[in-house]
C-alpha positions, -999 to 999 in steps of 0.1 A, spaced: 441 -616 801 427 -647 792 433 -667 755 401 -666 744 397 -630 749 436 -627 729 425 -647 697 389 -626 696 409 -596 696 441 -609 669 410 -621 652 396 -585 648 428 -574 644 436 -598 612 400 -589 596 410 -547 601 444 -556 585 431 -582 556 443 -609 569 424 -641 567 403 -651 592 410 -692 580 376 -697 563 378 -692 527 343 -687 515 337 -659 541 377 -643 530 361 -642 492 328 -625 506 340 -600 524 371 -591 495 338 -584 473 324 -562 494 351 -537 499 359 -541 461 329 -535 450 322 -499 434 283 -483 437 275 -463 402 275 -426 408 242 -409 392 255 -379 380 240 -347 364 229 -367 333 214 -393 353 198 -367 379 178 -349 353 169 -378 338 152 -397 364 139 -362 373 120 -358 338 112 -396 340 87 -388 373 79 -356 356 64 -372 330 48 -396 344 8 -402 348 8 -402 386 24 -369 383 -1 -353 363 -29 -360 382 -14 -350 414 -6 -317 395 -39 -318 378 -53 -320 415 -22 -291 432 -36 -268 406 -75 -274 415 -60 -270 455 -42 -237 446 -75 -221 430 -94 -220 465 -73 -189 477 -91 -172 451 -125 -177 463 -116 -176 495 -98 -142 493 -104 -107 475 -84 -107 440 -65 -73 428 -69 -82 393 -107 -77 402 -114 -54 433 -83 -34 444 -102 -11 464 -120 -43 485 -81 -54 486 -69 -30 500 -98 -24 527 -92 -60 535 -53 -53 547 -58 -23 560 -84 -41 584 -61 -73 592 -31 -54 600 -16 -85 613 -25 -111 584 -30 -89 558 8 -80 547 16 -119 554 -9 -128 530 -7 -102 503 36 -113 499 26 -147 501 3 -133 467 -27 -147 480 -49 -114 464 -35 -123 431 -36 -162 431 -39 -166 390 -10 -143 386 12 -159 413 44 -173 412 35 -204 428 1 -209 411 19 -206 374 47 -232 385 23 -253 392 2 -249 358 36 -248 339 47 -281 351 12 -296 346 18 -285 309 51 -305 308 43 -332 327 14 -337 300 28 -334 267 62 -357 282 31 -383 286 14 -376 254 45 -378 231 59 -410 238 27 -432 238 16 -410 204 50 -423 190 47 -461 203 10 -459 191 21 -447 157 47 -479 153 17 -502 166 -5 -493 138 23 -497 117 30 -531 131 22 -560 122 -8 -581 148 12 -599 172 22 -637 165 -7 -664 165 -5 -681 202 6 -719 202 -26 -723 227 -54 -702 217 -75 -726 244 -59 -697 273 -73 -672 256 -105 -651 273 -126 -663 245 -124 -694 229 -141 -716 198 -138 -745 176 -160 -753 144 -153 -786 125 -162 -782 87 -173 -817 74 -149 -838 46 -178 -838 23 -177 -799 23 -143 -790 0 -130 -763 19 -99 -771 28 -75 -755 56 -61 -725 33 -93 -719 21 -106 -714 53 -80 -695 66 -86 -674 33 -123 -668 40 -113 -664 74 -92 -632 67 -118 -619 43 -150 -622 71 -122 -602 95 -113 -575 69 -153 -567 65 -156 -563 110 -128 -536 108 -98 -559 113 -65 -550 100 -55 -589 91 -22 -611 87 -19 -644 70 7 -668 84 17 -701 68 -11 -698 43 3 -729 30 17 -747 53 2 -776 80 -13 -750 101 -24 -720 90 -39 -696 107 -42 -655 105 -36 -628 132 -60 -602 134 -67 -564 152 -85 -536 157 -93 -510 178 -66 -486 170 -88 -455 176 -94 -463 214 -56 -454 220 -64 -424 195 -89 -410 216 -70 -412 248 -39 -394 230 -70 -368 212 -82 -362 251 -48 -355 265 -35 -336 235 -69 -312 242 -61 -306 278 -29 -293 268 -52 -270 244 -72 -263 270 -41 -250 291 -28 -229 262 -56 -217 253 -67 -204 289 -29 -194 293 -36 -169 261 -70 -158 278 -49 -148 310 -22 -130 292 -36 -116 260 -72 -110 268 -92 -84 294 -127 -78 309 -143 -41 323 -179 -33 332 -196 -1 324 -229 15 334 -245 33 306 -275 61 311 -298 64 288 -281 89 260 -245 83 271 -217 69 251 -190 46 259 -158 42 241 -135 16 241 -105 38 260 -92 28 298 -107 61 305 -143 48 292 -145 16 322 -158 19 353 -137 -11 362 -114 -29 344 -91 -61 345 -64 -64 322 -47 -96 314 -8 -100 326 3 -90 291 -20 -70 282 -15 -37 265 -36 -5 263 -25 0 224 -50 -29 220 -79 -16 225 -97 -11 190 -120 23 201 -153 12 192 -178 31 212 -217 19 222 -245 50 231 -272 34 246 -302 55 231 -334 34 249 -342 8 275 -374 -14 277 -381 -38 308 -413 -57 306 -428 -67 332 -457 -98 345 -492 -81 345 -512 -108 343 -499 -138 369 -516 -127 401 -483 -139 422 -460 -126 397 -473 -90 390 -442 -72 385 -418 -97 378 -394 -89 351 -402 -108 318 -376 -89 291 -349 -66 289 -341 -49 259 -319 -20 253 -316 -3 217 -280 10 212 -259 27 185 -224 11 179 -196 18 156 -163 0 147 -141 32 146 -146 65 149 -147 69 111 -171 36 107 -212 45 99 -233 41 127 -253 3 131 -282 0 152 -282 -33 172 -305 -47 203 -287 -62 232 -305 -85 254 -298 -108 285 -279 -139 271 -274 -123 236 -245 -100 236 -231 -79 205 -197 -82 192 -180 -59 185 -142 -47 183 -132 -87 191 -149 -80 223 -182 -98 235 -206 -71 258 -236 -85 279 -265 -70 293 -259 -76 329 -281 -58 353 -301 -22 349 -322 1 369 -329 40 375 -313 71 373 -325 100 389 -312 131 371 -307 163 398 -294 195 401 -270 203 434 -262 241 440 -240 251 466 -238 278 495 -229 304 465 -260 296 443 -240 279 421 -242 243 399 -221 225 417 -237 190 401 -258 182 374 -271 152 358 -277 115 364 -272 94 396 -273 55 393 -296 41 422 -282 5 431 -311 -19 433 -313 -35 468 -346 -45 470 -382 -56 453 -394 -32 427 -364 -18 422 -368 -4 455 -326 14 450 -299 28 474 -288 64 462 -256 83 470 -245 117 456 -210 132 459 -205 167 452 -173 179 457 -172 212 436 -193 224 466 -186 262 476 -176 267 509 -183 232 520 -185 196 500 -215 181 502 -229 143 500 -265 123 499 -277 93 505 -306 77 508 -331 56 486 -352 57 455 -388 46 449 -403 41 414 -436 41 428 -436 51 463 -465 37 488 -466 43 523 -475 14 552 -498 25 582 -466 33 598 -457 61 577 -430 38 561 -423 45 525 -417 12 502 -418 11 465 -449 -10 454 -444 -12 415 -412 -12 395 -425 11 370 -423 48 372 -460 54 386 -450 79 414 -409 83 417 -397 97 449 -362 106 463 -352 104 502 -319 114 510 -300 125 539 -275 154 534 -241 162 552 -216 186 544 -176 187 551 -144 172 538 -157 135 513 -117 127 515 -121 126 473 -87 146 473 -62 121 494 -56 99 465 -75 67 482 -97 50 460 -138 52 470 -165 31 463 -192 53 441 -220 33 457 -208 44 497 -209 80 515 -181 76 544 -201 102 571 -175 97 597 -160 127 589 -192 147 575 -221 167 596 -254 158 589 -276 185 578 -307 162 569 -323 134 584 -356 115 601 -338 115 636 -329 155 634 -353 181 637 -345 194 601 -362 158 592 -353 142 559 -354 149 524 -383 139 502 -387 146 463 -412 140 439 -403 147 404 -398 188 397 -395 191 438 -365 214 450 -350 212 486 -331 238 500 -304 227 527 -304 242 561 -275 265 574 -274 282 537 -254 254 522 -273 248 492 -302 233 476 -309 201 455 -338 197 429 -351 165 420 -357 172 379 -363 133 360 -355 102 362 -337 80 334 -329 41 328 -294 29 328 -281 -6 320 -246 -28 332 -220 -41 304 -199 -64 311 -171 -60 280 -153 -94 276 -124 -99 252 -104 -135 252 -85 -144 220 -81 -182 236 -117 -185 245 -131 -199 207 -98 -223 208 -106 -236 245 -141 -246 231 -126 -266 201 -105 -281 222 -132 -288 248 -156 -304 220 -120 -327 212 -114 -338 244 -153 -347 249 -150 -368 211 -117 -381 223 -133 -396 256 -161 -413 240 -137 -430 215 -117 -442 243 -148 -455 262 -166 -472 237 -141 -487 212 -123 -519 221 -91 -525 213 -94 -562 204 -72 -593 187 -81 -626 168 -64 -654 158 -78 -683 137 -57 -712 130 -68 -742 106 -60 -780 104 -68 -813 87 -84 -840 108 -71 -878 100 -107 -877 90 -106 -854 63 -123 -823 83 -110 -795 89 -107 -779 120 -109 -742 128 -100 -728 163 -105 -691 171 -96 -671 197 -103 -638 206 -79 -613 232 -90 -579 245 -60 -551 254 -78 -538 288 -111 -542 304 -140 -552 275 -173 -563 287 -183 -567 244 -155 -595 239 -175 -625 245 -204 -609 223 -177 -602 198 -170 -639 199 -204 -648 191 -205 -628 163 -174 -640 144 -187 -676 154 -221 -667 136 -205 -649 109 -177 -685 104 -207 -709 108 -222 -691 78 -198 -690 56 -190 -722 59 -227 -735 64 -222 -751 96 -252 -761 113 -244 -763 147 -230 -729 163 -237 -735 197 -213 -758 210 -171 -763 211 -168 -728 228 -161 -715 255 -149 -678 277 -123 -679 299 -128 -661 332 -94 -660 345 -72 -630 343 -62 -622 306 -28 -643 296 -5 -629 278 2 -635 242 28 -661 233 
């Protein structure tokens, strides 16, 4: 082995060992190294730095946007809360997704785990960023204005006026007026040195531009509580009301109904609504609108409780009733064919009203009747129903007026098992014929059925008959009740108050510092500093100089100023 390759490797061997490799300055170094010890975090130190991002701006507005992100599963996919039955269709047709999707709670997005981590931490992450600047903004209006600069000439905006000997206003005097001209813009004002060489006073306002960004915050977090009560405390349903029916305020009175996550049944205060008359006015006299819906009006009878009198109130489109803490809207309407089904036995096996579902012009509606107290065999119709029925060359029946001129109902009829008694959920508005036989219909040599008012049909094969006997008006109400919603709209109007203030007030500071000349003038220099981005400085500038040329009855206010255009320094 050679020497050169011996001392590289006793060299090696002396660093592993600590001994001294012969040069001093590299011994000290590499001594530091292995003494020195690296700070362990800790727990402590963990969740601090933790709350530290937390609470930080940039977090907020990248949960402000996560929360806008996690909303789009709800348009995008049928919500429980809403439809269950359309829910449940929708799994049952994507075996494969469907289950995936409905543990990963994308059919109940609002009520999710993941959706309210993500609007709980937005909450925190906002009031950690609201508190500390309220309290730092609080101890700056208590403050006194920052120190007067030694150079006011660095300053954005910049002015000198020189009062003349002859005048008699000397430097305190001027720094006196000075104050008192500031005082009467708004400025909360300091005097420093008032009698010393140089006087000069320190001078700020502006306050409420940090107020209304701490007012705007503070309301979004309103506006999260108060839409975070709406979701837990408050409920909607829709009803459809006949002409002469009631509705009481009971989970047995809604057609459908969506309950908040907290919600509780022993809420409900049992007002009820009977809708006794319903008006829709339509365009007579527009020769391209004839028959265009102008009004809606329908006359109903509400009361409180069951032991409250009866008040007679008028609810129209965009002018609900209150009533029980709840808000109810006139939402849609249309006709309600009244008929009598009897079955195979002669017997009533239906009787009364039938909402048509408008689908077309001139409330030209879908109809669909389920009878399932039918002896032997259940029976169901569908078909159409025209207000005013007119015929085309073809034979084709189409309603021509949305009034009731000449009502007519076509149905189809079947008979056999509607599946009502399996416990699955159905849509009112659907007849499921897969597993039904048609008794009735335009392609079967029995032909449909067609009824004019007073018209009976009897079924074929024995099973029944049904009579066509009037036709009534029915109305949709939507029934909303959400105890944050009147706090959400204060908080709103806040937030929209608190943004203008932040947007149009300027946070602003002035100094003014006085001198004698060797002369005998006095000299006054002024300078003016914005906090943030302010277009309105310099004209603030020109203002005080106009306001200070006044006072002091200088002549010449146009020169011995100056704005600075480089970046804004910072005070000294």
């Amino acid at each position: 082995m050679s020497e050169s390759v011996k001392s590289k490797k006793n060299a090696a061997k002396g660093s592993d060992t600590g001994l001294t490799t012969g040069n001093p300055g590299e011994d000290k170094l590499k001594k530091a190294k292995s003494d020195a010890a690296l700070p362990t975090l800790g727990i402590l130190g963990m969740l601090r730095w933790a709350w530290t991002q937390l609470t930080s701006m940039r977090t907020a507005l990248f949960l402000l946007l996560l929360l806008a992100i996690a909303a789009v599963p709800g348009s995008l996919f049928p919500q429980r809360p809403a439809n269950p039955v359309t829910v449940t269709d929708w799994i049952k047709n994507n075996p494969t997704f469907g289950p995936f999707l409905d543990a990963l709670q994308m059919f109940d997005v609002y009520s999710s785990a993941w959706f309210s981590a993500i609007y709980l931490l937005l909450f925190i992450s906002l009031i950690g960023c609201v508190t500390p600047r309220a309290i730092a903004h609080y101890k700056a209006m208590k403050s006194q204005p920052p120190r007067t600069p030694k150079r006011l000439s660095r300053l954005p905006e910049y002015g000198t006026l020189a009062l003349p000997a002859d005048a008699g206003i000397p430097a305190s005097k001027a720094i006196t007026d000075a104050a008192g001209l500031l005082k009467k813009r708004g400025y909360r004002v300091e005097v420093r040195d008032a009698d010393g060489a140089l006087p000069s006073v320190g001078a700020e306002r502006g306050f409420m531009k940090e107020v209304g960004n701490l007012v705007f915050h503070t309301s979004l977090i309103g506006v999260l509580v108060s839409v975070a009560i709406g979701g837990l405390f408050g409920y909607s349903g829709q009803r459809i009301l006949v002409e002469g029916e009631t509705f009481v305020n009971t989970l047995v009175g809604y057609d459908q109904f969506s309950p908040g996550t907290n919600f509780q049944s022993a809420w409900l205060q049992p007002y009820s609504v009977r809708l006794d008359k319903f008006q829709a006015t339509f365009d007579r006299e527009s020769p391209n609108k004839t028959g265009q819906p102008i009004d809606y009006t329908a006359e109903v009878t509400t009361k409180e409780n069951p032991d409250a009198p009866e008040q007679k109130e008028v609810l129209k489109v965009n002018d609900p009733i209150s009533l029980g803490g709840t808000s109810l809207y006139l939402t849609g309407n249309g006709y309600a064919p009244v008929v009598t089904v009897r079955d195979g036995d002669g017997n009533i096996a239906f009787q009364g009203p039938v909402t048509a579902k408008v689908q077309g012009a001139n409330y030209y509606s879908s109809v669909v009747i389920k009878v399932p107290d039918g002896k032997p065999d259940q029976l169901g119709f569908n078909g159409f129903f025209l207000p005013t029925e007119f015929k085309s060359e073809d034979g084709i029946s189409y309603s021509g007026d949305p009034q009731l001129i000449n009502p007519t109902l076509t149905l189809d009829s079947y008979y056999g098992d509607l599946g009502l008694d399996k416990g699955v959920p159905q849509n009112v508005f659907e007849l499921d014929v897969k597993d039904l036989t048609q008794l009735n219909g335009r392609k079967l040599d029995t032909g449909g059925i067609s009824l004019a008012l007073g018209d009976t049909a009897t079924l074929p094969e024995g099973k029944g008959s049904i009579t066509f006997d009037t036709v009534k008006k029915y109305v949709g109400v939507d029934i909303h009740h959400n105890p944050g919603q009147l706090y959400a709209l204060i908080f709103g109007l806040l937030a929209v108050g608190g943004l203008v203030l932040s947007l149009y007030v300027g946070r602003r500071r002035v100094w003014v510092r006085t001198g004698t000349h060797q002369d005998g003038r006095t000299m006054v220099e002024y300078g003016l500093l914005a906090r943030g981005e302010d277009h309105r400085l310099a004209g603030e500038a020109a203002a005080l100089r106009e306001l200070f040329a006044r006072e002091w009855r200088v002549a010449d206010t146009t020169k011995s100023s100056h704005s600075v255009s480089s970046p804004t320094p910072k005070d000294q």
